[in-house]
PARO-562321 format. One line per field, with one value per residue (C-alpha): x, y, z; residue in three letters; residue number from 1. Coordinates in Angstrom, 2 decimals. Example, Ala and Ser with C-alpha at 12.3 -4.5 7.8 and 13.67 -1.06 7.14 Angstrom:
<rs>
px: (12.30/13.67) $
py: (-4.50/-1.06) $
pz: (7.80/7.14) $
marmi: (ALA/SER) $
baro: (1/2) $
</rs>
This chain:
<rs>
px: (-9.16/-9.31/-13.06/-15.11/-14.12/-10.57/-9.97/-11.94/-10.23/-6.92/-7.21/-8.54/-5.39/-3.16/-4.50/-4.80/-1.39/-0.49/-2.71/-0.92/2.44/1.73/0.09/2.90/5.74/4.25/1.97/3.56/6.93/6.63/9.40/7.82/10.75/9.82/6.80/6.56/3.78/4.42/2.66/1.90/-0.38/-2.29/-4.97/-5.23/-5.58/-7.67/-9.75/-9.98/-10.70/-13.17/-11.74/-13.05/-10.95/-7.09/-8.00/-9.22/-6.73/-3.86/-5.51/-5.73/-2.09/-1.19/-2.74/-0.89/2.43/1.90/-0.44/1.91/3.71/0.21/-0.08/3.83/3.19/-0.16/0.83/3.60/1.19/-0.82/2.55/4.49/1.50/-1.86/-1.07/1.28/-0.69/-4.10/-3.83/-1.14/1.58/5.28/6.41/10.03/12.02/15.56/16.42/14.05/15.55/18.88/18.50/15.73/16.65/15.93/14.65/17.66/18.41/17.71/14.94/12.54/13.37/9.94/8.00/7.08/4.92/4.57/1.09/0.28/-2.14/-2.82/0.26/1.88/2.45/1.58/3.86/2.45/3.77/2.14/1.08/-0.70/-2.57/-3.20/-0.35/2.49/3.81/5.81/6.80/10.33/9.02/6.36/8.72/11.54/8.75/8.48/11.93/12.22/8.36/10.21/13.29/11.35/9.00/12.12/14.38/11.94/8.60/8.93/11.20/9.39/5.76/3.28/5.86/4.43/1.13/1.23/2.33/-0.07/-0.08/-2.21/-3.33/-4.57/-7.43/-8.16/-10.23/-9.29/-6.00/-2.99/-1.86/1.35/-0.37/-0.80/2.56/4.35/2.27/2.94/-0.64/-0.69/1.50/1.69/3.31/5.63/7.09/7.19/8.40/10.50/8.74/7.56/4.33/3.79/0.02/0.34/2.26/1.30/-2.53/-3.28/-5.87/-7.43/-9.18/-11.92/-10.64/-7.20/-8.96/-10.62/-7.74/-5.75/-8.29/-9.16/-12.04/-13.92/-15.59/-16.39/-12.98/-12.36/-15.64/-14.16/-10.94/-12.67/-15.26/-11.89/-10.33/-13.64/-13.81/-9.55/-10.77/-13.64/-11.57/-8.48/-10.50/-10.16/-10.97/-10.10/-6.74/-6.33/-7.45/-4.87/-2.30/-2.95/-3.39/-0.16/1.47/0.17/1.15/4.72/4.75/6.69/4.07/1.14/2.13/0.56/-2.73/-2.88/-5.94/-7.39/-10.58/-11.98/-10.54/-7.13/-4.52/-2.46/-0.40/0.89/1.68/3.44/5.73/6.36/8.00/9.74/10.48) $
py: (2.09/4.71/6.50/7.06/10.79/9.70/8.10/9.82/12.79/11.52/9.45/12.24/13.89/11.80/11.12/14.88/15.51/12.38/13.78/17.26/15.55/13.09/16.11/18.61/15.82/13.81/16.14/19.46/18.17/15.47/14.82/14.92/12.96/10.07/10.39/9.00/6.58/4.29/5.67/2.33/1.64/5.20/4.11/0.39/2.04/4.67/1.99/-0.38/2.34/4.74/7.87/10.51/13.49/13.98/15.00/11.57/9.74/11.73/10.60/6.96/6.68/9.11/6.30/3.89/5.53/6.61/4.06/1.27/4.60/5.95/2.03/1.82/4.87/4.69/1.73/3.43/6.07/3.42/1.77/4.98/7.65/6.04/3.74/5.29/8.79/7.41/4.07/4.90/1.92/2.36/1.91/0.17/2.17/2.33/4.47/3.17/-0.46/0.73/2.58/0.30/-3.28/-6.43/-4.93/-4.11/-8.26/-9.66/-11.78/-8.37/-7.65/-8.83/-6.63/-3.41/-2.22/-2.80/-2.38/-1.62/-2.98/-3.05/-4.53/-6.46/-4.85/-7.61/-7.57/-6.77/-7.27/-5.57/-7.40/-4.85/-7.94/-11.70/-11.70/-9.93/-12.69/-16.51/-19.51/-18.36/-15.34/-17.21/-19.92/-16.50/-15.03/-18.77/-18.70/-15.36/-15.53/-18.71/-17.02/-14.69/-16.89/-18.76/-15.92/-13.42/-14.75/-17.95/-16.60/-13.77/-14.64/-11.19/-9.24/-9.91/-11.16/-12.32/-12.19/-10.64/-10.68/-8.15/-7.71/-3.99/-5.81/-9.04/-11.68/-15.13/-15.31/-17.85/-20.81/-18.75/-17.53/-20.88/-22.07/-19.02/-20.66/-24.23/-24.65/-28.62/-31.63/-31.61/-28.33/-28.60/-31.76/-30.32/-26.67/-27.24/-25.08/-24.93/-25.15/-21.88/-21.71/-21.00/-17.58/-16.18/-15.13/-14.12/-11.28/-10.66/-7.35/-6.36/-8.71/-6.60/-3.14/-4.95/-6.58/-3.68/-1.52/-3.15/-5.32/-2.76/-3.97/-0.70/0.15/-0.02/1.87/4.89/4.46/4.73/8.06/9.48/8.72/9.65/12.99/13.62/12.87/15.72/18.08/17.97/17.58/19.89/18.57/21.77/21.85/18.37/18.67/21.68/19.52/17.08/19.14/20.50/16.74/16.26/19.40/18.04/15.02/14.11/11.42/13.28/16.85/17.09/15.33/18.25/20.30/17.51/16.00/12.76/10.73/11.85/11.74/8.81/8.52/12.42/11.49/8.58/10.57/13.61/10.74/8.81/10.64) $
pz: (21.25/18.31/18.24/14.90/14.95/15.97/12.81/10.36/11.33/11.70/8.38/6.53/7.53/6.37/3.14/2.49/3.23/0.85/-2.11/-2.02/-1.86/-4.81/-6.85/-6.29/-7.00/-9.23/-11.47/-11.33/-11.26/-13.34/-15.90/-19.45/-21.00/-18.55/-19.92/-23.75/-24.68/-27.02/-30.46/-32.46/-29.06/-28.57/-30.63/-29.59/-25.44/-26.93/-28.53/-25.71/-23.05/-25.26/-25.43/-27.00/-26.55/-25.45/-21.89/-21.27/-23.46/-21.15/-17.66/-19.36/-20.17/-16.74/-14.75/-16.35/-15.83/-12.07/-10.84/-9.30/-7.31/-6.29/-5.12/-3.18/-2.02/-0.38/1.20/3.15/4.02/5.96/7.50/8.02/8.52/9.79/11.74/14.05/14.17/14.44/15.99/18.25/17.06/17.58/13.70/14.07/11.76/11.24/13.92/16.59/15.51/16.50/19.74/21.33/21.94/21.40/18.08/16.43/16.50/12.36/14.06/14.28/10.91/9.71/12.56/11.20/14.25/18.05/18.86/22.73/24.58/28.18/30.04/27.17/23.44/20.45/16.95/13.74/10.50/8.18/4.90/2.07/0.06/-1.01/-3.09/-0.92/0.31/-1.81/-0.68/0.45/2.06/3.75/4.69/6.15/8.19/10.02/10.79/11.99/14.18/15.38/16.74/18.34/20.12/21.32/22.15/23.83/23.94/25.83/28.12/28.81/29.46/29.68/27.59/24.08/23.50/19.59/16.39/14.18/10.34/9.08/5.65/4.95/2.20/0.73/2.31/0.04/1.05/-0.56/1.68/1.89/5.25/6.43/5.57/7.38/10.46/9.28/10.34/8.46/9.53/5.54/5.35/7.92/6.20/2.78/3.14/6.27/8.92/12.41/14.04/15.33/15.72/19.35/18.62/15.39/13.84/10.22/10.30/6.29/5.58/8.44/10.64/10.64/11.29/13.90/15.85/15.34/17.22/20.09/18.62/17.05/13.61/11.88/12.05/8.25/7.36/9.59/7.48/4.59/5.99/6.30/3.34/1.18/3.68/2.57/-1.57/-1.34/0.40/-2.09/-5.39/-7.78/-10.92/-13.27/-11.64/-13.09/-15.89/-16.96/-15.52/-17.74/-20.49/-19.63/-19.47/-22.53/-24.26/-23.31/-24.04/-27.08/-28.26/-27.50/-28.52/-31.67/-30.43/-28.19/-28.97/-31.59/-31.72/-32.82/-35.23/-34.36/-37.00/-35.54/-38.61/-37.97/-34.39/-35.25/-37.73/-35.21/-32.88/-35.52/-38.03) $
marmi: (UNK/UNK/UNK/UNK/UNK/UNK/UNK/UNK/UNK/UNK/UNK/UNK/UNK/UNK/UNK/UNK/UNK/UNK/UNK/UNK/UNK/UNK/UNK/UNK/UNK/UNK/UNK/UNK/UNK/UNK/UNK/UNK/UNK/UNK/UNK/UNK/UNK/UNK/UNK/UNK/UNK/UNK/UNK/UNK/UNK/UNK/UNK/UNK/UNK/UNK/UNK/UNK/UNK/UNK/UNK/UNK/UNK/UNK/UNK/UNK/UNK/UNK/UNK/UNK/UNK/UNK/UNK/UNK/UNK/UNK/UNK/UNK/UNK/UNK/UNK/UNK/UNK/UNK/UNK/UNK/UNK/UNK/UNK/UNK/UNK/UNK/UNK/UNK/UNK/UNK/UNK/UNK/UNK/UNK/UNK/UNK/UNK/UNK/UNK/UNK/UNK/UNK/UNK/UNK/UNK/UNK/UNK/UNK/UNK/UNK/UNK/UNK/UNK/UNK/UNK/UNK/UNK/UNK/UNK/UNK/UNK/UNK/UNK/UNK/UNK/UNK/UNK/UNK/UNK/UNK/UNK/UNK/UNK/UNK/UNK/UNK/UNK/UNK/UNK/UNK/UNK/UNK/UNK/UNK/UNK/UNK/UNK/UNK/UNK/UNK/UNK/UNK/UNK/UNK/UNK/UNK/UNK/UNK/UNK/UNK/UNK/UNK/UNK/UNK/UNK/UNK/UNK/UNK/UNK/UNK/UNK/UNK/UNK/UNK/UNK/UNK/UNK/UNK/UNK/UNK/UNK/UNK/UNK/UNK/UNK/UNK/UNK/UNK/UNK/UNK/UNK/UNK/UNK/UNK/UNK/UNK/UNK/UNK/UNK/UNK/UNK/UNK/UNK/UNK/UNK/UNK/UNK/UNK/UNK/UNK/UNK/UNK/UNK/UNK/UNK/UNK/UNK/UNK/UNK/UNK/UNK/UNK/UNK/UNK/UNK/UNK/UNK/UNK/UNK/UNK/UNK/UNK/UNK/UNK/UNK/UNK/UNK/UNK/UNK/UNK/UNK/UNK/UNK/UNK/UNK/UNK/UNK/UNK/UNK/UNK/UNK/UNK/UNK/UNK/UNK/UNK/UNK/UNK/UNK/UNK/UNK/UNK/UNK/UNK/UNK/UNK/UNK/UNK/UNK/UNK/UNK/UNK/UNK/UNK/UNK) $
baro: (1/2/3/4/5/6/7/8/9/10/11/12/13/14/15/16/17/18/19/20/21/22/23/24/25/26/27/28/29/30/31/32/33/34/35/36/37/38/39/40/41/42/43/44/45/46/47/48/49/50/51/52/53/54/55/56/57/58/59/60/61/62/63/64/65/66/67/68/69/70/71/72/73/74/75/76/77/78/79/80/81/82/83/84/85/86/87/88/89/90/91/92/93/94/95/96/97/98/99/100/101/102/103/104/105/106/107/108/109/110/111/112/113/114/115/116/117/118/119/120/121/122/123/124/125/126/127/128/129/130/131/132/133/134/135/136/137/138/139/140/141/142/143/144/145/146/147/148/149/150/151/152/153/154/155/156/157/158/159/160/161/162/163/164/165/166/167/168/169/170/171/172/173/174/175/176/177/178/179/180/181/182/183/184/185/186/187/188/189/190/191/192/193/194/195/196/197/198/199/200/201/202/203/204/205/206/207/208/209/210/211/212/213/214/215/216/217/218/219/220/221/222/223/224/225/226/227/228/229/230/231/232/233/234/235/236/237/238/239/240/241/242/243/244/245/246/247/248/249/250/251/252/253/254/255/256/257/258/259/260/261/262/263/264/265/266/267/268/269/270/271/272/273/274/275) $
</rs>
């Protein structure tokens, strides 16, 4: 089991190391031609999110256009970063597929982590919400926590001791998680799956920080010391700011709001980008 200064520490890190890497490629570096808000809805966002000057305007429309990859990518910071470094799983990437059997076999495809514990290791597949997860993926990840259970499980009592689901947040989850366990009679006739209650366990939010280390419950509030620790030591908000200003100095819609205060001429904008 991972201490309180174990993962604080080691999540705050992680996440520092992320917030560098995401500033440097995706604010310094960023491409200003990939970057062209449309100009007949500046004022409706402006509008509906009350802003007042360009600044905030530009960190409006930057979240927009980097949020889902500040999303994708944190989550592979938690699969590919945290978990291994401070909670000590074996992440099963490509290379560790291929040159450590039975795990390069399609039926591990769905296991993203071994997780030790004390004479037997448990499989996690690592799930970041709710909403990760349909019917047909649901109904895949049955099939392939079936093949497992009958191909090295069974055979092989002590070796494994579960299949774990784990969802990084999100408590209310979809009956997608109960059909990739075909927990009901009902959904094992209707969707075609097996009864694997025995074998696998859904773990939601706090429950996942908990099973993952060793039972402790304020797992997640360590996580999130660290990650609040990693936010205070990379902010710097005037270094933002004059990247934004500088994102929105080249941007072609926003170039000649640059510098302009309240009302801003929309109508000038609008011909700069269209003539």
């Amino acid at each position: 089991m991972a201490d309180r200064d174990e993962v604080v520490e080691g999540t705050k890190d992680v996440v520092v190391w992320w917030l560098e890497n995401r500033q440097r490629e995706k604010f310094e570096k960023i491409q200003h031609a990939t970057f062209n808000p449309n100009p007949f809805l500046l004022p409706v966002v402006a509008s509906l999110h009350g802003a007042d000057s360009v600044e905030e305007l530009g960190e409006i429309l930057l979240a927009g256009h980097l949020v889902s990859g500040h999303n994708t990518g944190f989550g592979k910071l938690f699969d590919e970063k945290l978990l291994p470094r401070v909670f000590g799983t074996i992440k099963l990437s490509k290379a560790y597929r291929k040159d450590t059997p039975p795990f390069s076999q399609s039926a591990f495809n769905d296991i993203d982590h071994i997780v030790r514990r004390v004479g037997y290791d448990d499989l996690l597949s690592l799930k970041a919400s709710k909403w990760t997860i349909n019917l047909g993926g649901a109904k895949d990840l049955n099939r392939s926590f079936e093949q497992i259970r009958g191909h090295h499980m069974r055979p092989y009592p002590g070796r494994y001791g579960e299949i774990a689901v784990g969802v990084l947040y999100g408590q209310d989850l979809t009956d997608k998680y109960q059909v990739l366990r075909g927990e009901t009679q009902r959904q094992r006739d209707m969707h075609d799956v097996i009864d694997l209650t025995d074998t696998v366990n859904v773990y939601p939010g706090r429950a996942f920080w908990t099973w993952l280390n060793d039972g402790e419950s304020g797992t997640q509030d360590w996580v999130m010391e660290g990650v609040l620790a990693a936010t205070e030591a990379f902010a710097d908000s005037a270094r933002q700011k004059r990247l934004i200003r500088e994102l929105v100095e080249g941007s072609e819609s926003l170039s000649s709001l640059a510098g302009a205060s309240v009302p801003f001429d929309w109508n000038r904008m609008l011909r700069e980008v269209n003539g």
